[in-house]
LUMGUZA-278031 format. One record per residue (C-alpha): x, y, z. Coordinates in steps of 0.02 Angstrom, whole numbers, plus 50000, padded with zeros to 5 digits. Layout:
BEGIN
XYZ;...
This chain:
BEGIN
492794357552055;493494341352057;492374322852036;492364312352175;492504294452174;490964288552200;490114302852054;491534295851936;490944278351983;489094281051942;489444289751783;488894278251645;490564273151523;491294263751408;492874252851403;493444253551235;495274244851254;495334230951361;496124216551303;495204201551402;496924190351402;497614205551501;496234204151637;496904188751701;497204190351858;498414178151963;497224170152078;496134167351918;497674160151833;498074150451972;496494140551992;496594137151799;498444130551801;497744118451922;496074114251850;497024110651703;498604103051766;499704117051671;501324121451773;501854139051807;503554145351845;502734156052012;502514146252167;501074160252250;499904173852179;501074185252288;502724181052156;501624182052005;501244202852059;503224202552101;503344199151904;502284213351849;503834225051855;504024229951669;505504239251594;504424241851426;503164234551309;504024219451255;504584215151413;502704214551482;502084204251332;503134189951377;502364186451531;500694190051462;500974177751326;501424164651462;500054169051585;498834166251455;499674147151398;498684140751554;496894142051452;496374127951377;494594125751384;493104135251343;492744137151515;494214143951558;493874160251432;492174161351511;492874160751681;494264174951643;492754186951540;491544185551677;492674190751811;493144204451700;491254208551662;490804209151852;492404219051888;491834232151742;489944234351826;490924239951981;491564254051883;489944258751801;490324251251640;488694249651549;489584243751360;491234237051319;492264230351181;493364217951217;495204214351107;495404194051108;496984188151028;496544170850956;498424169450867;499064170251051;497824154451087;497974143450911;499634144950901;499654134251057;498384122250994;496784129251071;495484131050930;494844147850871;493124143050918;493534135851091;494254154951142;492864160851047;491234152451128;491864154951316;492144173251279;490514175951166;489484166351308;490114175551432;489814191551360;488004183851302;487844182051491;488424197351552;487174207351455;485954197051533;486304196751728;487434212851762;486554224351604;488394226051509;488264228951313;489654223151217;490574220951065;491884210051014;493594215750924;494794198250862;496634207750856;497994202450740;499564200750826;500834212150729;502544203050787;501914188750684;501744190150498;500324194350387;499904176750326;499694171850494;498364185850515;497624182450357;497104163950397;496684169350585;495334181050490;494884165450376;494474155350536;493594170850596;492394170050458;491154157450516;490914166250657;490624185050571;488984186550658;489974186850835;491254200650795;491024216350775;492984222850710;494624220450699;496104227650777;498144226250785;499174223750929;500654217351028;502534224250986;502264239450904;503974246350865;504764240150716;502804232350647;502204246650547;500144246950528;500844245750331;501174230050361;499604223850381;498704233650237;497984215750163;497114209750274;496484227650366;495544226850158;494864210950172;494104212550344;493214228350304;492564221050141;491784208650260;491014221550335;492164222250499;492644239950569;494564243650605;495454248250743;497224248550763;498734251050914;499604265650853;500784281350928;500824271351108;502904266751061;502824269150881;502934286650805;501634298050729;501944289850572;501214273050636;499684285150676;499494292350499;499874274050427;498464267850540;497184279750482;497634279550274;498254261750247;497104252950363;495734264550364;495434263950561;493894269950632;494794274750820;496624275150869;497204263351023;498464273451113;498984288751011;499994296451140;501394301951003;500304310050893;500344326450974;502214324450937;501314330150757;500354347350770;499524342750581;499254326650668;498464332050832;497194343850704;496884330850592;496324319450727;495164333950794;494454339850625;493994321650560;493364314450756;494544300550783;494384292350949;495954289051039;495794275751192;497024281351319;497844270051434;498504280651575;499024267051698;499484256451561;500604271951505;501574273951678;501774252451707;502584253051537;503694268151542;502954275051408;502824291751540;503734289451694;502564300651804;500964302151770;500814322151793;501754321351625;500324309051549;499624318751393;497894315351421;497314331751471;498434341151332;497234329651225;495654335551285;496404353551271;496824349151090;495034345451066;495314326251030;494124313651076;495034305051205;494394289851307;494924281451449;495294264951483;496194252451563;497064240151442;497724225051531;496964229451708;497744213251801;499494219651745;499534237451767;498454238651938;497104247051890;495464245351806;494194260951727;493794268151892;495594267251943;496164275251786;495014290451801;495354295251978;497284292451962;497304304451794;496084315751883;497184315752034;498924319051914;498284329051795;496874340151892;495744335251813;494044345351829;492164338851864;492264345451677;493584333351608;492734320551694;491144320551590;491924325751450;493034308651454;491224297451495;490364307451368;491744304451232;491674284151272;490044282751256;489894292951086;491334285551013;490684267251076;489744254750945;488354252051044;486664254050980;485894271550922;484634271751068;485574265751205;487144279051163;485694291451187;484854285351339;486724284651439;487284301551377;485594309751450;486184301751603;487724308651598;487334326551577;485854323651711;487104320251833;488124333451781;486804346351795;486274338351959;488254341352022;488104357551999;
């Protein structure tokens, strides 16, 4: 039996990878450009969606990194998380934890704690008016060197209380997680959890890195791993969360039909495979969008469905007592389903 739409929208989830700068959307970014007086090189919302044909990774990130030059103000980073947060609750996202890449803002002269008090306000708010959890992840952008990421997390510091981990991002192949073995040590010894891109371009190798050098506590992507068959039953045997993209996966190339996606050879495998939605505004589709599309590819049962909620949830960092509360939901609607 397959889920419908409407039972995959009421079943409580988490987003796990969603980077916020990726939810931009071009009417958003349009009203920004203007509040601020920044020019962009699109003269309608309809030739900014034109743009979002991308041959690969890299060739998205560049107009991500110049979508995002339009925020300047704190306001403008609680504008873009709120819409995001209110777009999520549509979904039936109850928790979610949100990459922000502050390199991709100071670099540009926007200070670390400008980004950080419109996001952290907005999320602040969005637990209060639309019941959305949340933690916050600060990624280090791995096209950039390590320095750079180690005085990004020495900004980061003075505001440990408002982020809950770290992760690595942006152009994956050729930036080994190795690479960023320093820092991935400090930020743990300050108590931060890791998470890391790994296995979306890169090989399995970038996987195993991931999980011995920086210690990561889930795997962003991890497509290529079951390129690895001691890989795939490591994963399984020691738990590790992978947060699949599947949209994300098919906008980038990374599969070029998304019957060949190899999220339900991961749940086979016995992995603990999420799904998410990544940089929604870019690849057309946010968490509701990504689950019926897989379902649809990939036949996905009423099963696989639950599973996939279930396994966000558990592998979430929200509190003990709420990860209990929205799992009995789950399997109450399950049952009920039946």
């Amino acid at each position: 039996m397959k889920a419908s739409d409407d039972f995959i929208r009421r079943l409580p989830k988490a987003e796990l990878h969603i980077h916020i700068e990726g939810s931009f959307e071009p009417e958003l970014m349009f009203e920004i450009a203007h509040r601020n007086g920044v020019h962009i090189p699109f003269d309608s919302v309809e030739a900014v969606r034109a743009a979002y044909e991308f041959e690969d990774l890299q060739s998205f990130l560049d107009i991500y990194y110049q979508g995002m030059g339009v925020m300047l103000a704190e306001r403008d980073f609680y504008d873009l998380t709120m819409a995001y947060l209110r777009r999520a609750r549509d979904d039936g996202v109850v928790h979610t934890e949100i990459f922000f890449d502050p390199q991709g803002h100071t670099g540009r002269g926007v200070a670390f704690e400008t980004v950080l008090n419109g996001i952290w306000k907005a999320l602040r708010d969005g637990e209060r008016t639309l019941g959305i959890t949340s933690r916050l992840i600060m990624c280090f952008l791995r096209h950039l060197d390590e320095d750079d990421a180690l005085r990004t997390l020495d900004q980061a510091m003075a505001f440990r209380d408002r982020i809950a981990g770290v992760g690595l991002d942006s152009s994956e192949v050729g930036h080994p997680p190795g690479k960023f073995e320093r820092v991935f040590t400090r930020a743990r010894e300050a108590g931060l959890v890791a998470v890391a891109h790994a296995g979306e371009e890169g090989p399995p190798a970038y996987v195993e890195e991931a999980l011995d050098l920086l210690q990561v506590a889930r795997i962003d992507h991890g497509n290529r791993a079951l390129e690895s068959m001691a890989l795939v039953k490591r994963l399984a045997a020691e738990k590790i969360p992978l947060t699949v993209c599947p949209l994300s996966n098919l906008k980038l190339c990374v599969v070029t039909d998304l019957r060949d996606h190899p999220l339900k050879r991961m749940l086979e495998a016995g992995l603990v495979v999420t799904v998410n939605s990544d940089d929604p505004a870019y690849f057309g589709g946010y968490v509701l969008d990504n689950f019926t599309a897989a379902r649809d590819a990939l036949d996905l049962s009423a099963d696989d469905i639950v599973t996939l909620a279930r396994n966000s949830i558990a592998a979430s960092w929200a509190d003990e007592v709420r990860k209990q509360r929205w799992l009995a939901e789950i399997d109450a609607m399950a049952a009920a389903s039946i």
